[in-house]
N, C-alpha and C positions, 0 to 999 in steps of 0.2 A: 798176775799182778794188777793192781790197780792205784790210779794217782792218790794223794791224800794233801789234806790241808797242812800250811805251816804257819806257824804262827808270824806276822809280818811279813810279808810272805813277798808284797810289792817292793821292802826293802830290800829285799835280799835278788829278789828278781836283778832289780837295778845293778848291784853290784855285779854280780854274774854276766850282764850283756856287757857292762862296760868290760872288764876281767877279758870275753869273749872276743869284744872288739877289737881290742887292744893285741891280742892274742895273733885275730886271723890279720893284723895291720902291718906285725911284725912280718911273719910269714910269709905274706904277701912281698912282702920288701926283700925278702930273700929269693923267692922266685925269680924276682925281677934283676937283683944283682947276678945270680947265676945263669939268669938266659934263659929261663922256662916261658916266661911272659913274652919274651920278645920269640922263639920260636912259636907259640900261639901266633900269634900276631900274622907273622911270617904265615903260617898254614891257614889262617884263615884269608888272606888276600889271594892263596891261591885256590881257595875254595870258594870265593865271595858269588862266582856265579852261579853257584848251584843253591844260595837261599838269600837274600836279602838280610835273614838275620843274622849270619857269620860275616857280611860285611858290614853290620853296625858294629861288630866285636861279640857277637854272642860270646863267644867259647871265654875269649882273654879278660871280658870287663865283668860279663855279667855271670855266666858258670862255674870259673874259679872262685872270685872266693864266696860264692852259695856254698859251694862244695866243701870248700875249706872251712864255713862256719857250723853246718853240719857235722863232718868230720870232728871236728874240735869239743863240739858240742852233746855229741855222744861220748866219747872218749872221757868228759868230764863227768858225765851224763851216769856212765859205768864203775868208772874208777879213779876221775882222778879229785873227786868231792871226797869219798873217801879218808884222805891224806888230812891229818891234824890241824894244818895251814887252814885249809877250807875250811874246816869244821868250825872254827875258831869264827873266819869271815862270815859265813853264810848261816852259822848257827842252827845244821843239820846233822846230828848226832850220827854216827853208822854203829846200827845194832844186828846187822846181818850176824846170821848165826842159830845154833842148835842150843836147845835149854833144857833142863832135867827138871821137876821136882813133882807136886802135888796138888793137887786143888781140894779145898774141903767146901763141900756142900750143904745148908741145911736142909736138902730135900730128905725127907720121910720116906721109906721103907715101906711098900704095904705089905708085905710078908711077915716080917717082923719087928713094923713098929716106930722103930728105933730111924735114928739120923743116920745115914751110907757114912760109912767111913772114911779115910782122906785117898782119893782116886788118884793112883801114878799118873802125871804126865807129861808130854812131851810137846814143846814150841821149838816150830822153824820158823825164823823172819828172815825174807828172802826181800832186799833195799834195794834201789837205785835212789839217787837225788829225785827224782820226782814220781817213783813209781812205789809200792811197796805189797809184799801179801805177808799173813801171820797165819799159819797153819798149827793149829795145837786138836793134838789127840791126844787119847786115853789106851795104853796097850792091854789094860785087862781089860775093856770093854768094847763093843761093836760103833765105837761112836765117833767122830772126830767133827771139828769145825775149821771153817774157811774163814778168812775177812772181806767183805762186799765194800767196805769205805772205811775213812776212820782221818786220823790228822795227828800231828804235831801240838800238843796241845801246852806245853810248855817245855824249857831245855836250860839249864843254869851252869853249863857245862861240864857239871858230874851226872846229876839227875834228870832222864829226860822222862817225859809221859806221853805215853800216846792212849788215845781214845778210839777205838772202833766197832763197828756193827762186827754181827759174824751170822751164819748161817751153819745150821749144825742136823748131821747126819746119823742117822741111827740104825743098824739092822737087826737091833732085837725088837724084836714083834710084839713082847709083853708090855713094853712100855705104853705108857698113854700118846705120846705123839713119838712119832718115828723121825719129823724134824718140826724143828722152832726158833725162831731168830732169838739175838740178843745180845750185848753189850759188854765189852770188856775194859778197863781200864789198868792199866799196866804200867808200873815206873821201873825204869832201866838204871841201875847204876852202874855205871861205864868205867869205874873203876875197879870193883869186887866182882862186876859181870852178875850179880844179884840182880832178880827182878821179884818186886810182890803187885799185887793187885786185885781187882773186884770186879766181879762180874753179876750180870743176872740177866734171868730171861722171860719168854714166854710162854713158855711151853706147858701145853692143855691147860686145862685148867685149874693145875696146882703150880704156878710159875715160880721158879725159887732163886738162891743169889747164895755167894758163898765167895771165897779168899783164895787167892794163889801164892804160891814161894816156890820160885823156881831159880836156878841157878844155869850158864852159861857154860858150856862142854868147850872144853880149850882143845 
């Protein structure tokens, strides 16, 4: 996986550390009503002579809640951005998931001629809040692609689009290049789990571009 841009991205930042703060401040307050803070406390006065920095409070001021904003911050990090509430807030779609359908191409044929037909295939987007990969292959052919970057390029909370690079793999030998980067463009509708979009690339020196419809496997 790799990170990817969002659109507004500083706004949303904002809301999320406050959400976070607010979050480990609670918590925090609860430790300390049940006694967790205060037995810290306790075991670091009795360990105060073995570092100078468990008698300033390492363990109770400054480790907890590091650990606790961590903690929380993956947790949201995983799954709990996911949940509709979020989505809504931070205006980060979740399109984790498996997709059916076809990409049509107008690359040429030098065999016979003619434009390849529409090639079965298959997308996995694999999401976290700030990470993301899109793997889409072809099962009748030796070929599949990866996504190296890409972003959030717009989200109206049906329709989202993402943009990104890909790097793409080939072990049939006949071809002109065996890889070549190139560019996908994809909009997700989060309600029919429909996605279409456009790609092209660069590959050798006949570089070509062509159309996706795929659909989301429930």
């Amino acid at each position: 996986m790799h990170p990817y841009s969002i659109e507004n991205l500083n706004e949303k930042k904002v809301l999320l550390i406050v959400f976070l703060v607010l979050a480990v401040s609670i918590f925090y307050s609860l430790l300390q009503q049940i006694g967790i803070i205060q037995f810290l406390e306790t075991f670091e006065k009795n360990l105060s002579i073995i570092s100078p920095f468990i008698k300033w409070g390492f363990i109770s001021i400054v480790l907890t809640p590091i650990s606790i904003f961590w903690i929380f911050y993956e947790v949201f990090n995983k799954y709990l951005w996911k949940l509709k509430l979020f989505n809504k807030i931070i205006g980060v779609p979740n399109i984790n998931g498996n997709y059916v359908g076809c990409l049509q191409s107008n690359y040429i044929d030098k065999e016979t001629g003619k434009q390849v037909p529409p090639i079965h295939s298959k997308l996995e987007v694999a999401q976290k809040f700030d990470k993301i990969k899109f793997c889409l292959s072809f099962p009748d052919t030796p070929s599949s692609s990866k996504s190296n970057m890409g972003g959030l390029r717009e989200f109206d909370g049906k329709i989202a689009e993402f943009a990104f690079s890909y790097s793409n793999i080939s072990r049939d030998l006949k071809v002109e290049s065996t890889m070549h980067d190139g560019m996908n463009i994809l909009r997700f509708n989060l309600e029919t789990g429909e996605v279409e979009g456009e790609y092209f690339n660069n590959r050798g020196i006949n570089p070509n571009k062509g159309v996706m419809n795929l659909r989301k496997i429930k």
